[in-house]
C-alpha positions as CSV (number, residue, x, y, z in Angstrom):
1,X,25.3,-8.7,8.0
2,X,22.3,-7.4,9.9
3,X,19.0,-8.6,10.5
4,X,16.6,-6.7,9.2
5,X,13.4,-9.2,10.8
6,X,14.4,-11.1,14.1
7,X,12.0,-13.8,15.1
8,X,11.8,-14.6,18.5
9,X,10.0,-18.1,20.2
10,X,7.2,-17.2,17.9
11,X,4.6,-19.3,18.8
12,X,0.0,-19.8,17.3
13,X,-2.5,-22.3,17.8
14,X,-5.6,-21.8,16.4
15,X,-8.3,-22.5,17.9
16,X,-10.3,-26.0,17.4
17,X,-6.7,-27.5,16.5
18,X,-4.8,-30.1,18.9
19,X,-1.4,-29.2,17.8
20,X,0.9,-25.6,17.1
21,X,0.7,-24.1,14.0
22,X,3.7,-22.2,14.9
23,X,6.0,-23.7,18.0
24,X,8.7,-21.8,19.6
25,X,9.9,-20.4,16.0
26,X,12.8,-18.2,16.1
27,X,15.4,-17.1,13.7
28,X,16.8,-14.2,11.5
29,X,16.5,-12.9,7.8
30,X,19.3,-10.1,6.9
31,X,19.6,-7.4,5.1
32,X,19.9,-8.0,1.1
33,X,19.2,-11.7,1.2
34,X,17.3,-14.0,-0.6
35,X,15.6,-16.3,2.3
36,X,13.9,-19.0,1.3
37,X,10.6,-20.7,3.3
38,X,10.0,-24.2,3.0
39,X,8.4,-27.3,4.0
40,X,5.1,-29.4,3.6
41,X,1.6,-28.5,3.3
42,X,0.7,-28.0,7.2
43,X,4.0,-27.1,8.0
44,X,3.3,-23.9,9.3
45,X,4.6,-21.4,5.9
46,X,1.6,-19.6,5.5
47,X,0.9,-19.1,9.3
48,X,4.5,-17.3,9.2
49,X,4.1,-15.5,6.5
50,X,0.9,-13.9,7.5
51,X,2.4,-13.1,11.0
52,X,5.7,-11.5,9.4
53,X,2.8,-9.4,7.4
54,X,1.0,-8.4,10.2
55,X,-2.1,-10.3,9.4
56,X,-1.8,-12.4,12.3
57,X,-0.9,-12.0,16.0
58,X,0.9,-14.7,17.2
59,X,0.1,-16.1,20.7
60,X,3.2,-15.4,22.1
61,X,6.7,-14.5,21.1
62,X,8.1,-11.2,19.2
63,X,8.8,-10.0,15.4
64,X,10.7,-7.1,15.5
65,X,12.3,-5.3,12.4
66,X,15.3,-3.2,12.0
67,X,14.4,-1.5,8.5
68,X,15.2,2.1,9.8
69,X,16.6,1.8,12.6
70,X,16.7,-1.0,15.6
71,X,14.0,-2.9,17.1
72,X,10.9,-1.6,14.7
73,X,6.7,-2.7,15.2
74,X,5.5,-4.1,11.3
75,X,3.1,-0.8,12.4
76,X,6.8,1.7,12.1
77,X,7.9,-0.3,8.6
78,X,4.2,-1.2,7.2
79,X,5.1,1.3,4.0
80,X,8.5,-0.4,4.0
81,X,6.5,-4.0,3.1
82,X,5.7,-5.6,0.0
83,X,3.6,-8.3,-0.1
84,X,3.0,-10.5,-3.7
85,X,0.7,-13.2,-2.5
86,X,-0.1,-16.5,-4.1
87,X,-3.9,-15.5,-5.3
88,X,-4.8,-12.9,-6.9
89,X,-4.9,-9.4,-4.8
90,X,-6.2,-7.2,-7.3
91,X,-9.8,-5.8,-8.6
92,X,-10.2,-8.2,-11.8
93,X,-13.3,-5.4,-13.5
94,X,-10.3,-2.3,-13.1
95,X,-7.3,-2.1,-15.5
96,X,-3.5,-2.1,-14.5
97,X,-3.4,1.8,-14.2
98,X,-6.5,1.7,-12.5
99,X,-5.2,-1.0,-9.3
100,X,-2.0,0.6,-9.3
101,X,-3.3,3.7,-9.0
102,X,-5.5,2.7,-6.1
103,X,-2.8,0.8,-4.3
104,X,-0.4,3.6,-4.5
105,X,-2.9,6.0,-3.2
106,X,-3.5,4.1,0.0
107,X,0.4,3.7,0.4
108,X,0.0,7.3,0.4
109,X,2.2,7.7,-2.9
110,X,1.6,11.6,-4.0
111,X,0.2,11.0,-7.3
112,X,2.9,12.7,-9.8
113,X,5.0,9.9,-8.0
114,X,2.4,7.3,-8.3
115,X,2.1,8.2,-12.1
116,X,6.0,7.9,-12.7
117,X,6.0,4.6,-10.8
118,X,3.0,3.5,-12.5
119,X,4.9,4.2,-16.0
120,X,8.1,2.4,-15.1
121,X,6.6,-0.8,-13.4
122,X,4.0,-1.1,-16.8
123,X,7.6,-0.7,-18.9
124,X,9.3,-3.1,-17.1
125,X,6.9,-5.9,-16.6
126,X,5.9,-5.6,-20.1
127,X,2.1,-4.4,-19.6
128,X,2.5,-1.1,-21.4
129,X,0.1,-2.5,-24.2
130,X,-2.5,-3.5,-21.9
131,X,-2.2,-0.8,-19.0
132,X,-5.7,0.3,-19.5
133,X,-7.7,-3.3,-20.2
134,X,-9.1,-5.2,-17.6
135,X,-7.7,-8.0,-15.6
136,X,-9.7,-10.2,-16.0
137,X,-9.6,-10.8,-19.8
138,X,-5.6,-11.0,-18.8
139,X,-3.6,-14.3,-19.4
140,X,-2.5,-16.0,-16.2
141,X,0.9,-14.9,-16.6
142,X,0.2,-11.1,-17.2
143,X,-2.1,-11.5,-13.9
144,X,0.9,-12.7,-12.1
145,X,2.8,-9.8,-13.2
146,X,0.4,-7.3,-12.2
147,X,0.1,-9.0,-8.9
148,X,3.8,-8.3,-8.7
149,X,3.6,-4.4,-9.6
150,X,1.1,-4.0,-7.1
151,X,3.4,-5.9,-4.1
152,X,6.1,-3.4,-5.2
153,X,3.9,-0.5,-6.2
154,X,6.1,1.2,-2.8
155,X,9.2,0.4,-3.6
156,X,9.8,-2.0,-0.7
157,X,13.0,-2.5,1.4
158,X,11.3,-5.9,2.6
159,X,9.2,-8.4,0.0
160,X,7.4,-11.3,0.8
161,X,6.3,-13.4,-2.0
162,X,4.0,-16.4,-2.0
163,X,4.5,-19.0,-5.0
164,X,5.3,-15.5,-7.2
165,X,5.3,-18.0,-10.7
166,X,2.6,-20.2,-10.1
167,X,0.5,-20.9,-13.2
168,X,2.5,-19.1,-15.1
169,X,4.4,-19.8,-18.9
170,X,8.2,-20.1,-19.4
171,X,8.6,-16.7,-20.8
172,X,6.8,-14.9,-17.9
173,X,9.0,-16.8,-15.1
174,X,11.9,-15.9,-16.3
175,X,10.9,-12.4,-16.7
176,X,9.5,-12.6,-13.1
177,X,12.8,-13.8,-11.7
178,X,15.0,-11.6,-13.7
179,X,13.3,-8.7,-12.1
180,X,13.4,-10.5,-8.6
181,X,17.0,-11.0,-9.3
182,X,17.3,-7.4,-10.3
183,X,15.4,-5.5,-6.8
184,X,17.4,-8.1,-5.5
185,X,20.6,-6.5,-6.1
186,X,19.6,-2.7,-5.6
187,X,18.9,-3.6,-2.4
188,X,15.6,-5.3,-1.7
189,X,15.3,-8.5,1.2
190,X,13.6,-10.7,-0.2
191,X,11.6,-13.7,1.8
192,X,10.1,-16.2,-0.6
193,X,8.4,-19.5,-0.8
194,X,7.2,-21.9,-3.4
195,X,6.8,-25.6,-4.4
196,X,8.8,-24.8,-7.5
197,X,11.7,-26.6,-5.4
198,X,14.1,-26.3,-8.8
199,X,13.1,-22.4,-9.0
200,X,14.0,-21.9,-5.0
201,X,17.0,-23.5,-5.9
202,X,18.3,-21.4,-8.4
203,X,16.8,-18.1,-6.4
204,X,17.7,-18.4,-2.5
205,X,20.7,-17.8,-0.8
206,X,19.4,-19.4,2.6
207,X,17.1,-21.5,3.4
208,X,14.5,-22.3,6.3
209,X,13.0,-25.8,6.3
210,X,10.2,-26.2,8.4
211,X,7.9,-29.1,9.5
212,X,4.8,-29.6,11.9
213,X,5.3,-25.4,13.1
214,X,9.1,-26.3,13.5
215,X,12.3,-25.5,12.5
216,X,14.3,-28.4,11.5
217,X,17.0,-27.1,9.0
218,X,18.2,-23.0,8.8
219,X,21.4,-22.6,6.9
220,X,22.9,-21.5,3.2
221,X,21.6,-24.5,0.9
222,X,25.1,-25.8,-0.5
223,X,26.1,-26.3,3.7
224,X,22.4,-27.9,4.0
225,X,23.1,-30.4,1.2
226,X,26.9,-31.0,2.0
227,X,25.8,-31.7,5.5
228,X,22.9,-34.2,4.8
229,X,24.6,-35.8,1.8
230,X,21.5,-35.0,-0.7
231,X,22.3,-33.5,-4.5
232,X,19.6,-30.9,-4.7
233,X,17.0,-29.1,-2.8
234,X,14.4,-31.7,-3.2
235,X,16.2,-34.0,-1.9
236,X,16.8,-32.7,0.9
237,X,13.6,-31.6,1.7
238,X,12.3,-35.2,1.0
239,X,15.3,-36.5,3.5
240,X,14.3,-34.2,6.0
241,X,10.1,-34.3,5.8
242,X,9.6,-37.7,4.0
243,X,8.1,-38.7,1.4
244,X,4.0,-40.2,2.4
245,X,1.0,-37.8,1.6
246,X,0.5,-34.4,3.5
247,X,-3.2,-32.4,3.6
């Protein structure tokens, strides 16, 4: 397999803070894979995430991409991204048409493309009957879903998604996941966290466990399990973290 991110000593402290929100991080995600981010609150997830989306510069260390061709800047693959974060990134007054329409403009999307994207993403998300109402009189699981046509509104090669289902009813998880599942296997690498530990079970091919801005686990999860002798993922991650209060 080939990476298609490679992480290398990546490494932040924010300022103000006495310890490394990221130390000496490195590792791979590859093509077509379903990676999985974990760890406590103040492990470091969102820190990496926002690096590996180019809305952080770490202090030192390197993130380089081979979506194209080898040893890409996030600036060569930034239309090759997809980014579904965990609140809300969409303009709550405007309908579905409307943000999608906006978003694909600035991914530069002509717009009898955008229109036949728009179309397809309302269809399969089930938002047809509400393309043209605004957000914000939306249920929380038709928000989610919109936030999820707008992350893909490009047709990414790479998504990153941040707690995708959270807040959301039975019926629109599953529909959620399906379609994951689906861009999944046409192709898309996708990089996902959540505290939905059962869901990340069920999703992720390989996992990342990290703790305090370090790695301490990287591996398929049925070797991570077999080697630390727990039954599921949160076990694991309560073996390897521990159990007392994080902030």
């Amino acid at each position: 397999m080939l990476p298609v991110i490679s992480i290398d000593q990546l490494s932040i402290q924010f300022k103000g803070s006495e310890n490394k929100s990221l130390d000496s991080l490195s590792f791979e995600v590859f093509k077509g894979e379903k990676f999985g981010i974990f760890g406590p609150n103040g492990a470091g997830k969102t820190t990496l995430i926002s690096i590996l989306c180019g809305l952080l510069v770490p202090d030192s260390g390197s993130v380089n991409y081979s979506v194209n061709k080898p040893s890409e800047t996030f600036k060569q693959v930034l239309n090759e991204i997809g980014y579904v974060p965990q609140e809300y990134a969409f303009y709550s007054e405007l309908s579905p048409v409307q943000n999608l329409n906006y978003f694909g403009a600035l991914y530069g999307i002509p717009a009898i493309e955008r229109k036949q994207r728009i179309a397809e993403l309302l269809e399969i998300l089930g938002l047809q009957t509400v393309a043209d109402k605004k957000i914000n009189t939306f249920s929380g699981g038709m928000k989610r879903r919109v936030n999820l046509a707008i992350g893909i509104i490009n047709r990414p090669k790479i998504l990153f998604l941040d707690e995708p289902t959270v807040g959301v009813d039975v019926q629109s998880k599953m529909a959620i996941m399906q379609y994951l599942e689906e861009l999944n296997k046409l192709g898309t690498t996708i990089i996902y966290t959540s505290h939905h530990l059962k869901e990340a079970e069920e999703f992720c091919e390989r996992i990342l466990l990290m703790d305090h801005g370090k790695m301490i686990a990287l591996d398929h999860l049925k070797t991570l399990l077999l080697e630390h002798e727990t039954v599921n993922l949160e076990s694991f991650f309560i073996k390897l973290t521990g159990s007392e209060y994080r902030d």
